[in-house]
C-alpha positions, -999 to 999 in steps of 0.1 A, spaced: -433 347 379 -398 339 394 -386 328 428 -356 321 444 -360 285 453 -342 255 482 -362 225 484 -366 207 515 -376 176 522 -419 178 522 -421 210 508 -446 218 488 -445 246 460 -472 260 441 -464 281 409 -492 305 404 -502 319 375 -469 338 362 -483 356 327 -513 359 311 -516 341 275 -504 368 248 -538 359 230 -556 380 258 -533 405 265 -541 441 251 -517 454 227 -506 490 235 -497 502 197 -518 504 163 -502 487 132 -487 498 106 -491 481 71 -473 462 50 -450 473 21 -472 480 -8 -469 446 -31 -476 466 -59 -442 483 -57 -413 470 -87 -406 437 -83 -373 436 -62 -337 421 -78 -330 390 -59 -297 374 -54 -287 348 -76 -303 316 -72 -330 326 -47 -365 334 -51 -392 354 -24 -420 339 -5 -444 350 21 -436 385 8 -400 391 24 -387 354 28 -355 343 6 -353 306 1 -331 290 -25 -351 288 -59 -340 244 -59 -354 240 -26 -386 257 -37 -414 231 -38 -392 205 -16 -403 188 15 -392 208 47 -394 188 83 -376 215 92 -395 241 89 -413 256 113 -440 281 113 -420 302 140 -388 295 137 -366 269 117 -345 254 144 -321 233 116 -310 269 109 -304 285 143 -266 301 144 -242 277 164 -232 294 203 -260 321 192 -231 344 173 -238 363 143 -213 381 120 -223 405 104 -212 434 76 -225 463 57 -229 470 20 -219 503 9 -253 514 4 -253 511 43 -220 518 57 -220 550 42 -250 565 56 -244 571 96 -280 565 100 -288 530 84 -260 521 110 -273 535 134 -310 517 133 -291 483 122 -271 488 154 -303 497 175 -321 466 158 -293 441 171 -294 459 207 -333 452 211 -329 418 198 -300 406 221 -315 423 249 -348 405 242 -371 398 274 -349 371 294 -314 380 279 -303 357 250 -268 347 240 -273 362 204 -244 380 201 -239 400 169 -202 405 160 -186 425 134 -168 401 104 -138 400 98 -126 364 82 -164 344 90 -178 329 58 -211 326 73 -226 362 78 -253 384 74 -254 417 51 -272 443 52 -281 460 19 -301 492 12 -326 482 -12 -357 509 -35 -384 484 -36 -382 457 -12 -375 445 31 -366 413 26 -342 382 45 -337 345 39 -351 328 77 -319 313 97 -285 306 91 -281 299 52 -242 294 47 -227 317 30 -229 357 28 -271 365 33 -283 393 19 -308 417 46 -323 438 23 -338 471 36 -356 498 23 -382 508 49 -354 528 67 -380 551 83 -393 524 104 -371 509 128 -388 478 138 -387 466 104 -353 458 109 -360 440 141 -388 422 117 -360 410 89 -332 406 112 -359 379 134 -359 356 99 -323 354 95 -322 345 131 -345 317 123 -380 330 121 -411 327 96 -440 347 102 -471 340 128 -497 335 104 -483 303 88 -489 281 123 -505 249 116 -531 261 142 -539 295 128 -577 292 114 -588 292 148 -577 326 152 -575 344 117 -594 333 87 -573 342 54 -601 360 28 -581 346 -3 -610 360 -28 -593 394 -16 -555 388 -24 -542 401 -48 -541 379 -84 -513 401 -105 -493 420 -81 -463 392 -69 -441 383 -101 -471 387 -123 -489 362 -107 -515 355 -77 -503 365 -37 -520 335 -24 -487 315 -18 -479 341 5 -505 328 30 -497 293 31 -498 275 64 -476 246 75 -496 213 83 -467 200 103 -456 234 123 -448 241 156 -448 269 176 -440 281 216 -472 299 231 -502 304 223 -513 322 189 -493 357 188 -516 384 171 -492 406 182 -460 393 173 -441 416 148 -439 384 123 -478 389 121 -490 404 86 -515 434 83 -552 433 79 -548 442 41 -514 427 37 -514 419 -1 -548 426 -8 -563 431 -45 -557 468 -53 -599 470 -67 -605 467 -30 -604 493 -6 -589 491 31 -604 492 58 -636 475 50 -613 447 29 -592 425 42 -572 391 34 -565 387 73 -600 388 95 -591 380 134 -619 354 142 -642 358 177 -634 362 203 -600 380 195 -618 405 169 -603 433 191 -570 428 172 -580 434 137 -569 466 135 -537 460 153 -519 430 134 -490 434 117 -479 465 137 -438 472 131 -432 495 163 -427 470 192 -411 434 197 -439 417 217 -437 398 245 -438 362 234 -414 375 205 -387 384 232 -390 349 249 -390 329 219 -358 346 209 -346 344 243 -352 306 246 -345 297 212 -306 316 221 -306 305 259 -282 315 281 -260 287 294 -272 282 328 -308 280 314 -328 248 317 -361 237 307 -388 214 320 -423 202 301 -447 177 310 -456 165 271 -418 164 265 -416 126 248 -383 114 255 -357 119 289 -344 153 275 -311 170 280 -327 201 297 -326 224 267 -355 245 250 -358 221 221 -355 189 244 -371 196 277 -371 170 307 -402 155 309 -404 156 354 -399 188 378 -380 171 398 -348 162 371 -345 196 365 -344 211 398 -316 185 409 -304 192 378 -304 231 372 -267 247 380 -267 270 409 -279 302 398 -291 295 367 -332 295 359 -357 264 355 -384 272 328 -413 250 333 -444 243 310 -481 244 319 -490 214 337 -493 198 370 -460 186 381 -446 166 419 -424 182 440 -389 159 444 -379 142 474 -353 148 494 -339 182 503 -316 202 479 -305 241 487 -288 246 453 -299 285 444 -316 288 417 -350 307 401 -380 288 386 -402 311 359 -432 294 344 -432 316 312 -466 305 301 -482 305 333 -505 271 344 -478 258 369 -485 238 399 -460 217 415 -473 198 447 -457 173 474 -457 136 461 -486 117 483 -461 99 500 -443 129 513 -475 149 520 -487 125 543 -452 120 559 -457 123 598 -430 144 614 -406 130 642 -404 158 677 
């Protein structure tokens, strides 16, 4: 919900519901699984290793202690002013077509839902950039900005959004399942993974779940960072009627449709978007902890700092909660969205019960 807002003294405002929580919306596509883990081991760069079945990390940092790390998105890792270099390896440039769907990935990510200021640009001297590489066995990407030349490696070329899906963890994004808050919404069946089929060894690592995550929204079952139903599952089991991802009540309706690689969804868009804001973008939340600057990662706690503060024309985001109106009267233009929905903002008692001069 958006509105074009001028406050005036004893106004009062009431922000309806905007969106429905993704958990209840109803996905339009069904899934498609994931890569087969069975398939040859793929050749990683130098001094990395894979986790969560397409995530590069550094093979020293493995085991290590990450604040950082979010189960979402990393935000230590996000690329500074939102640009991203980028260039192709050979096996890429010189098919018109892998160009073409790395070209079409970018577009869908920059346009996102809200706009973002990602802004993918060819590379000429940058020594921070991402690469895309044609791979035979594996998709796979380290998550956010790593320093350095990193590797996207692709070889699901038939299916677009799974370079929307790799390109999202070089941006700064880990996959749904590993929220903090996820057993209330999936429960991982580990007696089905795999033992054998990830270096030799058990799958299970590739479920993990960070303790100390954090996420925007509610739980995203269809976020294109969600696994599959049977992602990694033992190959003496049989799917459907196996899975190492079941979708708890009362959201069993998604089980089939997890993991799908054919559609950004919504919350996806406006976590990119607000993760890359555009510059006149600010942001309000009641639970925020300190005075905040007005950005995604450090709302301002009160409604009414952020509309005095918002620039004309720019957008106030603002978090579920109950908020007051300010005082005073302000006609600066400007729209107010309440992405999650659960808004109300009301005139402070003492202006509601303000009598009016003839």
């Amino acid at each position: 919900m958006s509105a074009r807002a001028r406050r005036h003294p004893g106004a009062a405002l009431l922000l309806a519901l905007a969106f429905a929580a993704a958990v209840s919306a109803a996905p339009p596509a069904r899934a498609q699984e994931e890569p087969d883990p069975r398939l040859p081991a793929p050749r990683l760069p130098a001094g990395y290793s894979l986790v969560e079945g397409d995530v590069l990390v550094r093979t020293d940092e493995l085991g290590k202690p990450n604040p950082g790390r979010f189960s979402t998105f990393q935000v230590d890792k996000l690329w500074p002013g939102g640009i991203v270099p980028f260039a192709y390896d050979t096996s890429v440039a010189n098919y018109p077509s892998r160009v073409l769907a790395v070209q079409s990935a970018m577009s869908r990510l920059t346009a996102a839902n809200y706009g973002s200021a990602v802004l993918f640009v060819p590379r000429t001297s940058e020594s921070d950039y991402v690469y895309y590489v044609a791979d035979t066995a594996s998709n796979y990407s380290p998550v956010g900005r790593q320093g350095g030349r990193q590797d996207i490696h692709v070889v699901s070329w038939g299916s677009p959004f799974v370079l929307d899906h790799e390109t999202m963890h070089s941006l700064g994004f880990w996959h749904e399942q590993s929220r903090s808050d996820r057993d209330t919404y999936v429960t991982i069946h580990t007696e089905n993974i795999c033992t054998f089929c990830c270096d030799g060894g058990s799958c299970a690592y590739n479920f993990q779940k960070e303790g100390s995550s954090s996420a925007y929204g509610p739980y995203d079952f269809d976020s294109i960072m969600h696994y599959s139903k049977c992602a990694f599952l033992s190959p003496s089991l049989f799917c459907p009627g196996n899975y190492t991802i079941e979708v708890n009540p009362p959201y069993a309706a998604w089980q089939d449709l997890i993991g799908q690689r054919n559609h950004l969804s919504r919350l996806d868009r406006v976590s990119l978007s607000f993760l890359y804001a555009l510059g006149n973008w600010r942001f309000v939340d009641g639970n925020a902890g300190g005075p905040g600057t007005g950005a995604f990662l450090d709302p301002w706690p009160d409604f009414a700092t952020g509309v005095w503060s918002t620039p004309s024309g720019g957008t106030l985001y603002v978090q579920p909660g109950s908020y007051l109106a300010p005082f005073g009267g302000l006609s600066t233009p400007m729209r107010i969205e309440a992405p999650l929905g659960s808004v109300q903002v009301t005139a402070a008692p003492s202006l509601a019960t303000r009598v009016r001069r003839p």
